[in-house]
N, C-alpha and C positions, 0 to 999 in steps of 0.2 A: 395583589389584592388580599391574597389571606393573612399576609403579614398585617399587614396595615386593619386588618378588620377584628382579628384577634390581639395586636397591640393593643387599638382603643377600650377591645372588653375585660382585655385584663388588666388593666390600666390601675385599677385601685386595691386591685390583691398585690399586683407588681409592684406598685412604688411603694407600701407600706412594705410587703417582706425586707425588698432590696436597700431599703433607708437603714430599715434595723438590723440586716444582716452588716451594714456598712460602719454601722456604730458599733458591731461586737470589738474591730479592731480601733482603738483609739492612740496607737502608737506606745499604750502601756508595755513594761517589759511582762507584767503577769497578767492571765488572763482574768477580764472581767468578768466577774459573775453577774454582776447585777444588769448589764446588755446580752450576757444569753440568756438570762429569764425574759426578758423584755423580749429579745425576739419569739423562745419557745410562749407565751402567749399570743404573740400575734399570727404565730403560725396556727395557733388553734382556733383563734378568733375567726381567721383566713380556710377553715375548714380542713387542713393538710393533713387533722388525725392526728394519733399521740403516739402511732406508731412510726410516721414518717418524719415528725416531729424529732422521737427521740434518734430516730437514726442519724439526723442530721446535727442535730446536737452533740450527740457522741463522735460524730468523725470530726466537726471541727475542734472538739474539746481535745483529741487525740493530737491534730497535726498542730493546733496551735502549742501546746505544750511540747511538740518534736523541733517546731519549728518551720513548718512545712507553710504554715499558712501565716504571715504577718505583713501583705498587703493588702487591698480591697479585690485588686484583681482574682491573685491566688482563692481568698475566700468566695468569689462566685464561679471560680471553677467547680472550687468544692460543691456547693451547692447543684453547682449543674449536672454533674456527674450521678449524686444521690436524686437529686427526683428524677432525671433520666432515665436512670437505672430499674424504674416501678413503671414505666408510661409503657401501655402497650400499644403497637400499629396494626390493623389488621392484617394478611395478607388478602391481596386483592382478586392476588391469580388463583386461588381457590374460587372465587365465585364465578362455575363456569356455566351451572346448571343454568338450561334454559326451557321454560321460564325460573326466573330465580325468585323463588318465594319470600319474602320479610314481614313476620308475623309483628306487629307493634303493639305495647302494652303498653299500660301506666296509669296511673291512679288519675283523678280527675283534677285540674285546673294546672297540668303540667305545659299545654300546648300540644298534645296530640295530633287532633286533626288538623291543625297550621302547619305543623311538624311535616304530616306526610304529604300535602298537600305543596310545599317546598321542596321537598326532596322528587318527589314525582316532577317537579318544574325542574331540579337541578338535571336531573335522569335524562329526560326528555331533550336537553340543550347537549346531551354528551352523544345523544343521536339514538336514545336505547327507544322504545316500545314499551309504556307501559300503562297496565289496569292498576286502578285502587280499587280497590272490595272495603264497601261503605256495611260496615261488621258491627257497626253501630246502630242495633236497631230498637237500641229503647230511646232515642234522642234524636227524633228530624231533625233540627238543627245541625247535627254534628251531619247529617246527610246534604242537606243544603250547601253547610259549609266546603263540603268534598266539591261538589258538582260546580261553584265556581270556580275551587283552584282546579277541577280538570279540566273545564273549559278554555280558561286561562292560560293554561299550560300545552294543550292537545292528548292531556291524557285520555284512556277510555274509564269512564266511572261504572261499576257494578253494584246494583242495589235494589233491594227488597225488603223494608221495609216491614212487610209484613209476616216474616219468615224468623225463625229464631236465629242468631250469628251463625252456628255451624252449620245450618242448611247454607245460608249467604254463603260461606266460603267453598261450599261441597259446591253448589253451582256456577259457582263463579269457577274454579278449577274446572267445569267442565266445561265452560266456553274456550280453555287456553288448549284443548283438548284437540280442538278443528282450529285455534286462529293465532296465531303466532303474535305472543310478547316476548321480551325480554326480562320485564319484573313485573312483578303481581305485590303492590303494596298490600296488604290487607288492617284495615282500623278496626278497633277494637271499641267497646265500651268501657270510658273510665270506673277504674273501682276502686275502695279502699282492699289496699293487700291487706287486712285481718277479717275481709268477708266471706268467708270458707264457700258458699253457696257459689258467690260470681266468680273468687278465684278457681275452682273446678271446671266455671264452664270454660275458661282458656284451656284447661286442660282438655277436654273436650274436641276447640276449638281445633287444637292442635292436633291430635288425633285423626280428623277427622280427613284433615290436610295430608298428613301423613299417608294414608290408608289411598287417596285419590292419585297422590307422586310419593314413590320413592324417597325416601328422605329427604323429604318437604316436612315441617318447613326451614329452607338453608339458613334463615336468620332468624330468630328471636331479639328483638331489640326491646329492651326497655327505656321511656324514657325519662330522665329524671330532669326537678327543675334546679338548677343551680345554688339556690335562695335556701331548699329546703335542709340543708346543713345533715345532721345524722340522723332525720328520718326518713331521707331520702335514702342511706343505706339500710334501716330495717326494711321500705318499702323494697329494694333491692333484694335482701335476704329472701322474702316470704318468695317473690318471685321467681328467682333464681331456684329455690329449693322446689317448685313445682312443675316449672318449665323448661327447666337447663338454659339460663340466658345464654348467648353468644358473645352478645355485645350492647354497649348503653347508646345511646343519644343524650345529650347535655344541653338544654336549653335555658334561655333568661342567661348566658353571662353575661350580653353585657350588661353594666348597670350594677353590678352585685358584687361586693369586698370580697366575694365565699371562694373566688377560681380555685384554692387549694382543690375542691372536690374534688377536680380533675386527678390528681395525682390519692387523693384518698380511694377515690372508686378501684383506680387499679391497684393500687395495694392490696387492698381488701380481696378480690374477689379475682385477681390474673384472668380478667376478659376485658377487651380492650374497649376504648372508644371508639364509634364507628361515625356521626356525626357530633356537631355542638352547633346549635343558634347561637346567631350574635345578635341578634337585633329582628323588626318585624318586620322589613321590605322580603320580596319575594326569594333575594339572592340570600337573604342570609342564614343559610345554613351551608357550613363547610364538610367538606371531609377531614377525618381529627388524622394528621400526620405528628410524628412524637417530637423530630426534629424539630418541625416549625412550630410548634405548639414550645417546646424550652426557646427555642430563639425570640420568640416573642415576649414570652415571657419578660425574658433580661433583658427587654428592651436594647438589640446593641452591645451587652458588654460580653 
């Protein structure tokens, strides 16, 4: 199923790279120039960044010139090896603490509360015990929106409404205090990362978490939307620079030319991906494995 779910959403980053990485070799004895510009734009157009971009340009211009690479095949090994090389996996066996906290950020119309509202469905189907902390408290709707996926799902929802976020999360932590879960999603209010005021109160938020459990909270996830190309990495930066992310969530692939993200987020910032949406039914959000994520990719080769 993951094969098959992340082939269809990378579908059109995939066959645009792989056409034009397959046209760099045209059987000339020298190397073309004019098919590796054609690819190094489409790799930028595909969002891969200019740094992964030129990494990968630089080892095929090396081996083609050695000789190393003057099939199609040889040239998608190469390829495979260089974005492989940047994709990080999380380890899983680290996440022992119980309950295991995931504090979730992200600017506004990313799919947050779909996001964890899925992920508490995916949880819940692996057999775990879990509360979502409804942290959204200037937006009923994003409240509303919670309390059907936990219904839906048999999560426990926590919410108030009328409380500022860090009290919500201070008492909600003290319900996990007398009743046993396994994860504690906690939702956030969307913000723009240049809003100095809201982005403090995460910090805040965090804080607050910490101080209730021991180094809580175990995850910081940001999540970013596929589509948003490199503002999705300054929204990253502001982020990451105030709350020490751990790891991203990737939503909206399918649908979107931009999948390089994937391998741009981790170059940039060596912290991994922890999920990716592919679509809006309830199942689709995956856990990002680095394997299956290039095997899909290459669709097969």
């Amino acid at each position: 199923m993951f094969i098959d779910k992340i082939k269809e959403s990378l579908k059109k980053t995939s066959e645009k790279f792989i056409n034009s990485l397959s046209e760099v070799i045209t059987g000339k004895a020298v190397l073309d120039v004019e098919k590796i510009e054609m690819l190094e734009t489409i790799m930028l157009q595909s969002d891969f960044g200019i740094e992964i971009t030129e990494k990968l340009i630089d080892k095929i211009k090396i081996e083609l010139k050695s000789e190393k690479v003057r099939n199609n095949n040889a040239l998608i090994q190469t390829a495979k090896n260089v974005l492989n090389s940047v994709l990080l996996t999380a380890d899983e066996d680290k996440f022992v603490a119980k309950p295991h906290i995931v504090l979730v950020v992200g600017v506004n119309g990313v799919g947050k509360t779909t996001t964890i509202g899925k992920l508490a469905n995916m949880l819940i189907k692996e057999g775990k015990k879990v509360m979502i902390v409804a942290g959204d408290t200037f937006r009923a709707a994003a409240n509303e929106q919670l309390e059907i996926w936990a219904k839906r799902s048999g999560a426990y929802i926590f919410s108030a409404l009328s409380k500022d976020p860090a009290s919500v999360a201070f008492d909600a932590l003290e319900k996990t205090k007398t009743e046993f879960f396994d994860y504690v999603l906690i939702d956030t209010a969307g913000r723009l990362h240049n809003k100095k005021n809201l982005m403090e109160e995460l910090l805040k938020i965090k804080n607050v978490i910490n101080k209730q459990i021991k180094d809580a909270p175990h995850e910081v996830l940001l999540i970013i939307d596929a589509n948003n190309g490199q503002n999705a990495l300054r929204q990253a930066e502001e982020f990451d620079s105030l709350l020490k992310l751990t790891g991203f969530i990737v939503t909206k692939l399918d649908g979107t030319a931009k999948g390089g993200i994937i391998f741009n987020i981790c170059q940039k910032f060596n912290i991994p991906i922890r999920y990716i949406g592919v679509g809006e039914g309830n199942e689709d959000i995956l856990k990002f494995k680095s394997d299956d994520f290039i095997d899909s990719f290459f669709m097969g080769y």
